[in-house]
Structure formats: structure tokens, C-alpha cells
C-alpha positions in Angstrom: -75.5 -55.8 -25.0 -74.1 -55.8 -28.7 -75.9 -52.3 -29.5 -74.4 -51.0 -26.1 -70.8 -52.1 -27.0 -71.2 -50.8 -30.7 -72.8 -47.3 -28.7 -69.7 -47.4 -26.9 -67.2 -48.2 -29.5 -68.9 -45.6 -32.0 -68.3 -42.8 -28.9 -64.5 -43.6 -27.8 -64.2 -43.0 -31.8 -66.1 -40.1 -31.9 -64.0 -38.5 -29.1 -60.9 -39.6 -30.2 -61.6 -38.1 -33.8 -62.8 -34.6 -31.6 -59.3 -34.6 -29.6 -57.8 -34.3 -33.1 -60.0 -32.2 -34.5 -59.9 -29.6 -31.2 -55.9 -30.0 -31.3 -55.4 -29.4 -34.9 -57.6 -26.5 -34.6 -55.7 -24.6 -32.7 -52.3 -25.4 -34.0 -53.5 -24.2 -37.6 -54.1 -20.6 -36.1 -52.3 -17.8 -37.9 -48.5 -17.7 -36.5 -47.6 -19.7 -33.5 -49.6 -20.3 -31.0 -47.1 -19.1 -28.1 -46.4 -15.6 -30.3 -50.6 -15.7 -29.9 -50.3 -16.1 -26.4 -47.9 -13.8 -25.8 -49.2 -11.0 -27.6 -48.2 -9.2 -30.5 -45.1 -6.8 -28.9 -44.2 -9.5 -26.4 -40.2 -9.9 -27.2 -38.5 -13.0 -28.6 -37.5 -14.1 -25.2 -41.1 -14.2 -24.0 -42.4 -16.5 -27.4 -39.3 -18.8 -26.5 -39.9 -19.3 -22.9 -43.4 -19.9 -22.9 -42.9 -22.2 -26.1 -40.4 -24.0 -23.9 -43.0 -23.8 -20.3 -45.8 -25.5 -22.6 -44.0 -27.9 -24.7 -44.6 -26.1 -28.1 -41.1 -26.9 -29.2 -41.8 -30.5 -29.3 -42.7 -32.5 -32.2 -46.7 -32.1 -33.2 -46.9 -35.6 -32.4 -45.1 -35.9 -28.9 -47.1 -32.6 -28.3 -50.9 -34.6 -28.9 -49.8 -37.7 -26.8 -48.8 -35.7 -24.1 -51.9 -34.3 -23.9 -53.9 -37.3 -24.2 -52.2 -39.0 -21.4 -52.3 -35.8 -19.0 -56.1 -35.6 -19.7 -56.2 -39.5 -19.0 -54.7 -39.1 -15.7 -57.7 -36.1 -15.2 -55.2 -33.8 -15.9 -57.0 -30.9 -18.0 -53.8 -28.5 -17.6 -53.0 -25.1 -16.0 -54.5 -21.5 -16.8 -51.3 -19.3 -18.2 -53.0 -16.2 -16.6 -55.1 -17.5 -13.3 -52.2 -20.6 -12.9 -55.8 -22.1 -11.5 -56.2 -25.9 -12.6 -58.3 -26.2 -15.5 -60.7 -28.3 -14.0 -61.6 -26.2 -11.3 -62.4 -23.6 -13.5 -64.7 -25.4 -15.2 -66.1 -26.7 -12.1 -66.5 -22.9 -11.0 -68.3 -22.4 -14.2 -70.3 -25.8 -14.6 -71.5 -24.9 -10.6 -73.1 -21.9 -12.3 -74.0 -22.6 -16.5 -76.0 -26.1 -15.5 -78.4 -24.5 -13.0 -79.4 -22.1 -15.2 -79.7 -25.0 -17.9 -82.2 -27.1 -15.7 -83.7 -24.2 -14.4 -84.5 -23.0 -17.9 -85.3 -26.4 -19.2 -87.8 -26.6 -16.4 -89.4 -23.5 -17.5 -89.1 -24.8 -21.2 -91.0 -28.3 -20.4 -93.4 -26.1 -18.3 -94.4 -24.1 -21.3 -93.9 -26.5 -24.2 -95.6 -29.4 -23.3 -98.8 -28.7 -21.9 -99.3 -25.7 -25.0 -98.1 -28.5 -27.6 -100.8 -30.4 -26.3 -103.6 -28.6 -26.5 -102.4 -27.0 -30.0 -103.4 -30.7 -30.5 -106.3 -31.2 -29.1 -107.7 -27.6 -30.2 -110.8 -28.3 -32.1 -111.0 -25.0 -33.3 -108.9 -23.6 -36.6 -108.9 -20.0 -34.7 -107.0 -21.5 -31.9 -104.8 -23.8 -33.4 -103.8 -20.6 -35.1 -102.9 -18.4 -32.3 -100.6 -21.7 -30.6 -99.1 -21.4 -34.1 -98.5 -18.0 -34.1 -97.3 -17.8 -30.6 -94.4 -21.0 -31.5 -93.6 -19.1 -34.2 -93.6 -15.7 -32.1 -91.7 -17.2 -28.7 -89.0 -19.0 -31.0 -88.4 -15.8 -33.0 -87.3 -13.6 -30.1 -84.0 -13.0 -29.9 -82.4 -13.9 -26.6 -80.6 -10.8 -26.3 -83.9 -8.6 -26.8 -85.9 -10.8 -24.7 -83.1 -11.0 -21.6 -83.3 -6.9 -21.8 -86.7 -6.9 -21.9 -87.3 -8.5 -18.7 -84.4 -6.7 -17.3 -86.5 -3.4 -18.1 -89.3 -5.0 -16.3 -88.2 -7.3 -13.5 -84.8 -5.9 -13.1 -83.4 -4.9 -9.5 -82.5 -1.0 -9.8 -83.6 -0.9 -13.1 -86.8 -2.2 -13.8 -90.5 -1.3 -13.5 -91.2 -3.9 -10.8 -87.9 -3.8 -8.9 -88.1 -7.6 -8.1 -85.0 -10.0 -9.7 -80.6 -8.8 -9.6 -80.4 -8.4 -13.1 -76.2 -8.7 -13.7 -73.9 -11.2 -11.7 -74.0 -14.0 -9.2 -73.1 -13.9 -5.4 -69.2 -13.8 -4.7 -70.0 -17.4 -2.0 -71.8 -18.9 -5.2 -74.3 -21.8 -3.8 -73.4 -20.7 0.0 -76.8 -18.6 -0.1 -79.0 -20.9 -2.4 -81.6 -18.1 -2.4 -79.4 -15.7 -3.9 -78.0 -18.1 -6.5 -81.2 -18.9 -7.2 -82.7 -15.2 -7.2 -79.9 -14.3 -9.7 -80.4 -17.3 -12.0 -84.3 -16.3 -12.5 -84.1 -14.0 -15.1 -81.4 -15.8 -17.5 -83.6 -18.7 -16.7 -86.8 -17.5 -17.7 -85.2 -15.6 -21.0 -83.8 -18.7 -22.3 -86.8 -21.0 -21.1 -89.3 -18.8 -23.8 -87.0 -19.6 -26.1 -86.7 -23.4 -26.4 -90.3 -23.7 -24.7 -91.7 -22.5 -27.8 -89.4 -24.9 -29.9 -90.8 -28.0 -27.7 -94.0 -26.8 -28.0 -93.4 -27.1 -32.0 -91.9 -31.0 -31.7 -94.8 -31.7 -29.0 -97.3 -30.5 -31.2 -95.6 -31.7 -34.9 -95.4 -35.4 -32.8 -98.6 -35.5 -31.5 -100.3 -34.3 -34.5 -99.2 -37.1 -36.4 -100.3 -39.6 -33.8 -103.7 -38.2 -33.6 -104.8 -39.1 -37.0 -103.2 -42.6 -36.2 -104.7 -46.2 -35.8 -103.2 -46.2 -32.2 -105.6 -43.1 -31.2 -108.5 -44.9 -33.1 -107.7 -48.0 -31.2 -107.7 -46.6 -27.6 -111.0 -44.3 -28.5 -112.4 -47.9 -29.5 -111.7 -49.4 -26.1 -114.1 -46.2 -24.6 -111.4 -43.1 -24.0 -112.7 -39.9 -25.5 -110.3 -38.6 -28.0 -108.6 -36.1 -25.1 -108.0 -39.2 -22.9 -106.6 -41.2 -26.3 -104.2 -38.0 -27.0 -102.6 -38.0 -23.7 -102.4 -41.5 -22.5 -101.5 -43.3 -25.6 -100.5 -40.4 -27.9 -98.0 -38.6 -25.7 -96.6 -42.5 -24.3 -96.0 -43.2 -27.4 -94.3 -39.6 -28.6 -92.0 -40.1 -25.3 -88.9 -41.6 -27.1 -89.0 -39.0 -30.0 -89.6 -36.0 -27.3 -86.7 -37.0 -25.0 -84.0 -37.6 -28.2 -85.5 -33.8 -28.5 -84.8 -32.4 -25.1 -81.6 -34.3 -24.5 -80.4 -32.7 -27.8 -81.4 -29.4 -26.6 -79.6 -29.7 -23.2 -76.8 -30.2 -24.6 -76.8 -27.4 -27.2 -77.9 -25.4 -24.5 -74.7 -25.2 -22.9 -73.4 -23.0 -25.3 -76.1 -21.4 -26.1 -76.7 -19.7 -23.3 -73.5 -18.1 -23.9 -75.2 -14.9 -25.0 -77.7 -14.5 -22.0 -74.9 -15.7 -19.6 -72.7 -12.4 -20.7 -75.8 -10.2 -21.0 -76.3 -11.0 -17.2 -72.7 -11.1 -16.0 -72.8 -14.4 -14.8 -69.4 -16.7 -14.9 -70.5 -19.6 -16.6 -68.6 -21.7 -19.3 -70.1 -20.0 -22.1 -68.5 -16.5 -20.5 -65.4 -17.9 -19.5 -64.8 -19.5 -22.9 -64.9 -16.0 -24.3 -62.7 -14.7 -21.7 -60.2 -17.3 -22.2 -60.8 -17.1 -25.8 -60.4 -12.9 -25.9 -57.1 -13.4 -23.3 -55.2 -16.2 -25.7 -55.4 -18.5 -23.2 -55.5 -21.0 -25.6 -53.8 -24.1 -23.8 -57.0 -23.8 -21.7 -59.4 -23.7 -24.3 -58.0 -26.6 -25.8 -59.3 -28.4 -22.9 -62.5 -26.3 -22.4 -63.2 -27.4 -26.0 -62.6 -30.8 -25.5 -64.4 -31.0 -22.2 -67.8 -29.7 -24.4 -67.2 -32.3 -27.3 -66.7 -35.1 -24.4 -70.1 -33.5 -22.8 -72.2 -33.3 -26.2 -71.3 -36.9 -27.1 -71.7 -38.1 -23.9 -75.5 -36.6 -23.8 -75.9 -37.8 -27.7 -74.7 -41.7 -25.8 -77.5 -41.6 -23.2 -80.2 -40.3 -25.3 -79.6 -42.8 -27.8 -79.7 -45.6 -25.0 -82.8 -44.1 -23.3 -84.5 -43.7 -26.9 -83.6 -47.7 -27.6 -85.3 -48.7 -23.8 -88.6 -46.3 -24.4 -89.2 -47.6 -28.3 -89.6 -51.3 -28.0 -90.4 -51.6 -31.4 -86.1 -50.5 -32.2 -85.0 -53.3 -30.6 -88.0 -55.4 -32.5 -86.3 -54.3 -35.9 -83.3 -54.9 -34.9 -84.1 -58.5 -34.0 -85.7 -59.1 -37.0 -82.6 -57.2 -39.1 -80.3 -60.2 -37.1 -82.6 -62.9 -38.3 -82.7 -62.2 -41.7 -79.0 -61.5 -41.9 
């Protein structure tokens, strides 16, 4: 309970340090943020009024606490151009961006695990080489190149095969699942290569070092063969140190698919951040920004909890830390 409360108080810090640092941010911009907003031939009248409709005549101060205590009450703000609710924009997005994250987490896990594996358990130096080479070669491709790629080839109206839509997402969203899920394939698959062959790297860098351990010549001493010793005990024991990994990666993943999610036309937040970004719709992206840092602490929280309940041998140290304290 005392690590969960110091998890806890360590995170309300953390976001609380991010609200200033997102806030600041965009207050340090060159010129004021309304004249930014408004464009650069908008008149005086405009900049004044839309200073005044947003509260940027206020005191830097007032301006921050007002915005903590509207995104307390859930209150994310208004788009200036859509006058949609900021949280139903990102809901829109999020409906769309976190699909294609599990989907191509899926496909990563798929790939990366079983390949990191038997880089492992290759006997051969021939063919520990080509798992090497292909890591290196599948985490090397740039997600741009890779996304056209398979457009050429897969692509509906413009590739060989004729099989996959290639740009957008349907206009009723999850209302045909099929379709949604048809649409997400692609991006899915060109980002799934990607981190695949980076969890192939951590499965294979983790379970390397665990195969030339006592707890492998332990279990082969109880009668497993040195396959059965890899996978049962090896991999168990590579579990907490695998899902700090893919937790990580989830979350970086949300902006990182920023690139393949504008490649394929799709809405998600890593588009619609640019959009907002590219419009000066900056009040918005004050809380877009926010909303991330909230998300990427809140995955750091629960992977750091999950890591403490997989590893007994954390909360071991940290008993034995107490006691000699």
C-alpha cells in the first residue's frame, strides 16, 4: 500500500508539473497567442475579441487556474473553428488511433515474440544471424516507405493485389466493423513490422541473458530439455521486463503513428493534432496535449504496478531496504 500511495503521489506531481509545462508552452509562442489564432492580417478588433471570448486578457495566473478547474469538472474546452467540445473530438479520434494501436500491437506481439524466441534457442551461428539481420532490417524501415509499399501491393485501386482501402475510414466509423476494420489493416500491419522487430530485439536481448543463467541450469536439472527450460522458466521469468517494454511502446505508439495515420487519411489524434496544430487552434491543443501527458503517465502508473506484482523479488528488496532502514 505505501509503494501504491508513493506511485500515486509521484503521478498527481508529475501531471501537475505537465499542466505547467503544456500551458507555459504555448504562452511562450512568438506574439500573442490570440494574434496566432487569428491569423496574421486578421484586424485589431478580431485579436481583441477573441482575447476577450478566451480569457487571454486575464492575468497568467487566473488564466492557468481556470483551466485547471474547467478540466476538473471534465471540461476540456471548445474548438474555435468546429465549436465541437474538445472531448468529443478526441473521443472521435481515440474511437479510431487506439484500434489501430491494438491491432498493430497484436501484429507486433505476433511477430516479436515467437522470432525472439527462437533467435534464442537457434543453435546455429547462421541462423542466429539472419534473426539478427532481419531485427535489424524490420526496425530500419521507415514507416512512411513501408505504409507505401504495401499500398503498391495490397492497396484497393492501386495495388497489385487489389485487396485492402488504402486512404480513409468509413463516414459511420464502427457502424460497419468490417469496414473499420478492413481500413485499419494496412496502417496496422505497417506499423506492427515496425515495433515487432524491436520486441523481437528485447525478447531476444532478455532471454539471451537468462539462457546462460543458473535458473535455466536449474530447470534442465529437474529433466526439461533446454527448449522446455527457455520457454517455461526463461520467458516467466523475462515477463515483468517484457510488459514494462510493451506498455512503454503503447504508449509511444500513440503518437507515433501519427505518420502512417496521415499517410492513410485516417482521423486519428495524431492527424487531428496536426490539423489543429496547422489551423492555430491552440486552446484545443492545449488540452489535446494535456490529455497525452495524462495518457503516457497514466500507462507509465500501471506498468510500474503490473511490473511490482509480476517480480516478486521488487517487493523482496524493498522489504529488506525497510528493515535495514
Amino acid at each position: 500500500m505505501r509503494f501504491v500511495l508513493k506511485r500515486l503521489a509521484l503521478f498527481v506531481v508529475a501531471l501537475f508539473g505537465l499542466s505547467v509545462v503544456v500551458f507555459a508552452a504555448l504562452r511562450i509562442l512568438p506574439g500573442d497567442v490570440a494574434s496566432v489564432m487569428a491569423g496574421v492580417n486578421s484586424p485589431p478588433e478580431r485579436v481583441t475579441q477573441l482575447r476577450e471570448q478566451l480569457g487571454l486578457d486575464r492575468p497568467l495566473i487566473a488564466q492557468y487556474f481556470d483551466w485547471m478547474s474547467a478540466l476538473a469538472r471534465g471540461d476540456f474546452g471548445t474548438s474555435i473553428l468546429t465549436g465541437r467540445s474538445v472531448t468529443s473530438l478526441v473521443g472521435a479520434r481515440a474511437s479510431i488511433t487506439f484500434p489501430l494501436i491494438i491491432l498493430a500491437l497484436l501484429i507486433a506481439l505476433v511477430i516479436g515474440l515467437p522470432l525472439g524466441c527462437a533467435a534464442v534457442l537457434a543453435r546455429s551461428a547462421t541462423v542466429r544471424a539472419v534473426f539478427h539481420v532481419l531485427a535489424i532490417v524490420g526496425g530500419a524501415v521507415p514507416a512512411l516507405w513501408g505504409g507505401l509499399l504495401l499500398i503498391l501491393l495490397f492497396g484497393r485501386g492501386v495495388g497489385l493485389l487489389d485487396v485492402f482501402p488504402s486512404q480513409g475510414f468509413p463516414l459511420d466509423g464502427w457502424g460497419t466493423p468490417g469496414s473499420a476494420i478492413s481500413a485499419l489493416v494496412l496502417p496496422a500491419v505497417s506499423v506492427g513490422i515496425i515495433v515487432g522487430a524491436s520486441l523481437m530485439r528485447y525478447t531476444r536481448a532478455a532471454l539471451g541473458d537468462l539462457a546462460s543463467s543458473g535458473y535455466i541450469d536449474m530447470a534442465r536439472s529437474c529433466g526439461m530439455t533446454r527448449t522446455q527450460a527457455v520457454l517455461r522458466v526463461g520467458l516467466r521469468l523475462a515477463t515483468p521486463q517484457l510488459v514494462s517494454v510493451i506498455g512503454l511502446t503503447f504508449a509511444s505508439m500513440v503518437t507515433g503513428v501519427m505518420v502512417i495515420e496521415n499517410l492513410f487519411a485516417l482521423p486519428g489524434i495524431g492527424n487531428g493534432l496536426v490539423t489543429d496544430v496547422g489551423n492555430r487552434d491552440l486552446i484545443a491543443v492545449q488540452s489535446e496535449l494535456f490529455l497525452l501527458a495524462a495518457f503516457f503517465l497514466t500507462v507509465g502508473l500501471v506498468v510500474d504496478l503490473f511490473h511490482r506484482v509480476l517480480d516478486p523479488r521488487l517487493k523482496t528488496a524493498t522489504a529488506i531496504t525497510e528493515v535495514t532502514a
